[in-house]
C-alpha positions as CSV (number, residue, x, y, z in Angstrom):
1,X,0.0,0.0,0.0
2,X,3.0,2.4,0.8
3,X,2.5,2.6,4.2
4,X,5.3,3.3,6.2
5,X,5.5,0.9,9.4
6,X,8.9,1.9,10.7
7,X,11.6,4.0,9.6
8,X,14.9,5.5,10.7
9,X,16.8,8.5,8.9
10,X,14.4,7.5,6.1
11,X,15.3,10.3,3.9
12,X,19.4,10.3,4.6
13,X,21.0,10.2,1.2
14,X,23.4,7.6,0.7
15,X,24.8,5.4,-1.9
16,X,23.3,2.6,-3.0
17,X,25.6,0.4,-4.8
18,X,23.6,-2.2,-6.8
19,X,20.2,-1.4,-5.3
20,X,20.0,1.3,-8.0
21,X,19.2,-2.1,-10.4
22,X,15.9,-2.3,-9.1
23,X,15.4,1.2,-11.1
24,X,17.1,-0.3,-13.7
25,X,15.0,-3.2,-13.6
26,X,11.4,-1.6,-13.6
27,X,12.8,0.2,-17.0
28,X,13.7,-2.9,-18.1
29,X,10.2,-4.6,-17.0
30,X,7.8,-1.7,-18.5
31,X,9.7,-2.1,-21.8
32,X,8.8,-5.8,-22.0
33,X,5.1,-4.9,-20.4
34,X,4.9,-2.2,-22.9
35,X,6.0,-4.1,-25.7
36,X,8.6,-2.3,-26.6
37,X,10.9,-4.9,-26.4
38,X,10.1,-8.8,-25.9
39,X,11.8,-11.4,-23.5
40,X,12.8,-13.1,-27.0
41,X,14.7,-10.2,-28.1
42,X,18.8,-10.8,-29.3
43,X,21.0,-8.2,-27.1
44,X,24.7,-7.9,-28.2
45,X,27.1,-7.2,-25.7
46,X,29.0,-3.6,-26.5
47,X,32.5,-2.5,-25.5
48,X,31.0,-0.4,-23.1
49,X,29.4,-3.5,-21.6
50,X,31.6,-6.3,-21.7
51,X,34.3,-3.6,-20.2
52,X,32.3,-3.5,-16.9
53,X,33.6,-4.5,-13.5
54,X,32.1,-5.6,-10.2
55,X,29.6,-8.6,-10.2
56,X,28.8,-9.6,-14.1
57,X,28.9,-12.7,-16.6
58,X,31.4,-11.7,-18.3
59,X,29.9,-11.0,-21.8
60,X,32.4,-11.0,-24.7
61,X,32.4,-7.6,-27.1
62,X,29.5,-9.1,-29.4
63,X,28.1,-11.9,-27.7
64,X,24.8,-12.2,-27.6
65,X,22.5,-13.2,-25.1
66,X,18.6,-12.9,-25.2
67,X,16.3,-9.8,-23.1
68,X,15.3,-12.9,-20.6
69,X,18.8,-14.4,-19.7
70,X,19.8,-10.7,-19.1
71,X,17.1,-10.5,-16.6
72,X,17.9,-13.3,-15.0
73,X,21.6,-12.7,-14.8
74,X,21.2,-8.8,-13.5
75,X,18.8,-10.0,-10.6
76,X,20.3,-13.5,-9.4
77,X,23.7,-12.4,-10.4
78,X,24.0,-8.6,-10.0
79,X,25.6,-8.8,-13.3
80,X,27.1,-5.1,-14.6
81,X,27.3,-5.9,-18.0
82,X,24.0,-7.4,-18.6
83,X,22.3,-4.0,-17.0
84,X,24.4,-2.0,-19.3
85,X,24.0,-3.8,-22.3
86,X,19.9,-4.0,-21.7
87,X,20.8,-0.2,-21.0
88,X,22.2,0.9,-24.5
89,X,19.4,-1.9,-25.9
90,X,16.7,0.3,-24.2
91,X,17.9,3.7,-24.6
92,X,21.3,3.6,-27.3
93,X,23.5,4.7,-24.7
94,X,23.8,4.1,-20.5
95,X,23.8,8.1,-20.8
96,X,20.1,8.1,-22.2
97,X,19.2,5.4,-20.0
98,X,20.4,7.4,-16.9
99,X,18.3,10.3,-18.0
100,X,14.6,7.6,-18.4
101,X,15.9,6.8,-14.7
102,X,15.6,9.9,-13.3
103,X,12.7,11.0,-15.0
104,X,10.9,8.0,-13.4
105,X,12.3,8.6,-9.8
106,X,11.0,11.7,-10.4
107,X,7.6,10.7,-11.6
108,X,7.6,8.2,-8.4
109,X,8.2,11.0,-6.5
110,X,11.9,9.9,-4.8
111,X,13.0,13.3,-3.7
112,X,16.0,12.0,-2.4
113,X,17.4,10.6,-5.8
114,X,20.0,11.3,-8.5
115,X,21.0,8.7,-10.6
116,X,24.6,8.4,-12.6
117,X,24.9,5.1,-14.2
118,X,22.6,2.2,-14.4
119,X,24.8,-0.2,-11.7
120,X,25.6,1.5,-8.8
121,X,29.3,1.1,-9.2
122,X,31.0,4.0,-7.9
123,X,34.5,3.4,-9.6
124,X,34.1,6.9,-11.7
125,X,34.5,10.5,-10.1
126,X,30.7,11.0,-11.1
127,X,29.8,8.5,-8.8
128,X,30.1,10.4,-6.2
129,X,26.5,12.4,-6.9
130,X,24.8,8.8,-7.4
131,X,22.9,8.9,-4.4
132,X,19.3,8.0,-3.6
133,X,17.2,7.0,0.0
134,X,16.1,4.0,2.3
135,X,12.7,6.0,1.8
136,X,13.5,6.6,-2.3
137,X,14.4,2.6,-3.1
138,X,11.0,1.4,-0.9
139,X,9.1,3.8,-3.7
140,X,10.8,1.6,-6.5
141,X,10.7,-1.3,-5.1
142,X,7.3,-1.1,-4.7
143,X,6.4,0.0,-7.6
144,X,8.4,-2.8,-9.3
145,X,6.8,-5.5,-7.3
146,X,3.2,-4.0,-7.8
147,X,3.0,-3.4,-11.5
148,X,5.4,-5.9,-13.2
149,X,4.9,-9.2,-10.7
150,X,6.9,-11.1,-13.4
151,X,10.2,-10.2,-12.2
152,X,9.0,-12.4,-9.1
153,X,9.9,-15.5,-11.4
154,X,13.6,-14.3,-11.2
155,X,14.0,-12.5,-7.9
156,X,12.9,-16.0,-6.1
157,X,15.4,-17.5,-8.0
158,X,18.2,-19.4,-5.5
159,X,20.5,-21.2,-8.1
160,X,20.4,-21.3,-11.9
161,X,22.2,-21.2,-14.9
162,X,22.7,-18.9,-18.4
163,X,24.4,-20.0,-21.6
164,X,22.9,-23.1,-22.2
165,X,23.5,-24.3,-18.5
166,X,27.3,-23.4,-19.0
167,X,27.5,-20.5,-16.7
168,X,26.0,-20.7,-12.5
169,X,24.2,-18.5,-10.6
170,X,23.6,-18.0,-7.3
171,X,21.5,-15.6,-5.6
172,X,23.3,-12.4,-4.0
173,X,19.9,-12.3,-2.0
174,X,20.5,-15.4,1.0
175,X,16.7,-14.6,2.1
176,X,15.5,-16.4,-1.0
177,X,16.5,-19.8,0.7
178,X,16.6,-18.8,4.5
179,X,13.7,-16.5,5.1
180,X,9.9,-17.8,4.6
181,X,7.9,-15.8,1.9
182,X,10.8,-13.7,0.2
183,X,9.8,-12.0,-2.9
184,X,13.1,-10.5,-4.1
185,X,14.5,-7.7,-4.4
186,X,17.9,-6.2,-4.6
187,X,21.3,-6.3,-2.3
188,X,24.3,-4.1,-3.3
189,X,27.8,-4.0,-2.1
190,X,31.0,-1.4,-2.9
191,X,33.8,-0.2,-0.3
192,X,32.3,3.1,-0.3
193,X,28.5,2.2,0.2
194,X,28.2,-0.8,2.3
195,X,26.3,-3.8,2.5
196,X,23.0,-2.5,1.3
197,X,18.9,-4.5,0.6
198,X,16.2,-4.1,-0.3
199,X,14.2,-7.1,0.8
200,X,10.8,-8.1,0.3
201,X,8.2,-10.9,1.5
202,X,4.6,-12.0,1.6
203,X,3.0,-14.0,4.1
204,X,-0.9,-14.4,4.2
205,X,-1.5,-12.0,1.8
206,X,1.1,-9.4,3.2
207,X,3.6,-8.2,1.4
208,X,6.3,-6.3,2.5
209,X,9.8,-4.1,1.7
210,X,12.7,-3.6,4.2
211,X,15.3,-1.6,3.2
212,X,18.7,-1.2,5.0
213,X,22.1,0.7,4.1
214,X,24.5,1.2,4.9
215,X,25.4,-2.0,6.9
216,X,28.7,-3.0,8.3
217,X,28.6,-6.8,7.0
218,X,26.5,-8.8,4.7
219,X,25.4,-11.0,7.7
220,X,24.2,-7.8,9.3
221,X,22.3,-6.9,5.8
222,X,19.9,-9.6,6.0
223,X,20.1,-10.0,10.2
224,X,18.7,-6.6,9.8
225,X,16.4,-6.8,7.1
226,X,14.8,-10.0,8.6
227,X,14.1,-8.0,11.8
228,X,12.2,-5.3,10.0
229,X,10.0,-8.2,8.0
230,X,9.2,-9.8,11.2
231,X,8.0,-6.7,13.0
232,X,6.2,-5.8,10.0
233,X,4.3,-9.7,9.8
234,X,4.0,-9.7,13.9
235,X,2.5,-6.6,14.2
């Protein structure tokens, strides 16, 4: 509903590392709900792309990989190069992309937001201004969960495979197999942001989104996120 049941510096603005994917993600979503794009689609891997660091699949310059393997990969995976190649797929360019992003933070009303890139990786001087809120990533999170429930097929995911079975992946989000109802979302790590999640479950026709950053450990990440989804179902 978009209730708020608990907060704490709601509004602080802080990095977000690869929690901003869940913007990039609902872009991704209403393309394919638009039909814009399809999940059939061919997406070629650019330079741009395949040069990307952090968590990825590590695309080749020019391999291809279709709209639903890309999916998969950027939300089990995390995968950098997947959300910029869907990125310049989308737009042409992670520049255009950026600018969709923020006019959609906008429209969701996340006053706390400015985005920079489409991954959260803060390894150019830009980076610095890529900032958004615990308050800010609920809004998106929500508004991914709410309008484009498909991406639940992929944020459940615990262990699966791309390329044919070739290449394994495994769930950034450990609440998928340890916590009872998780929906998704999002975690996100750099030096200079933290351990950060977005979390989400539904029990009984409940559903709920727990967001915590910065945290010290990845343990503490989901400790703390946990917490927050049980005071939300107990109460």
């Amino acid at each position: 509903t978009g209730t708020v049941l608990y907060e704490t510096n709601a509004h602080e603005r802080l990095a977000p590392a690869s929690v901003t994917k869940v913007m990039t993600l609902l872009l991704i979503m209403e393309a394919i709900d638009s039909g814009k794009i399809s999940w059939q689609d061919t997406v070629t891997a650019s330079e741009a792309a395949a040069a990307k660091g952090g968590s990825q699949v590590y695309l080749k310059v020019g391999e291809t990989m279709s709209v639903e393997e890309m999916v998969k990969s950027i939300t089990v995976s995390s995968a950098n190069d997947c959300a910029c190649a869907m990125a310049e797929y989308i737009a042409g360019s992670e520049a255009g992309f950026v600018e969709k992003m923020n006019a959609k933070a906008k429209e969701l009303g996340m006053e706390d937001t400015n985005f920079v890139n489409c991954t959260g990786l803060d390894d150019e001087p830009s980076a610095a201004e890529h900032l958004t809120s615990a308050y800010d990533i609920a809004l998106m999170s929500r508004e991914l969960l709410l309008h484009h429930p498909d991406i639940k097929k992929f944020t459940t995911i615990w262990m699966d495979t791309v390329r044919n079975g070739s290449f394994g992946l495994a769930n950034t989000n450990k609440l998928v197999r340890f916590y009872e109802g998780t929906t998704g979302l999002k975690t996100g790590y750099t030096s200079a942001a933290g351990h950060c999640l977005s979390a989400c479950a539904l029990r009984d026709g409940l559903e709920l989104v727990a967001v915590v950053l910065p945290c010290p450990s990845s343990t503490d990440r989901f400790q703390s996120a946990k917490a927050l989804l049980d005071y939300g179902f107990a109460n």
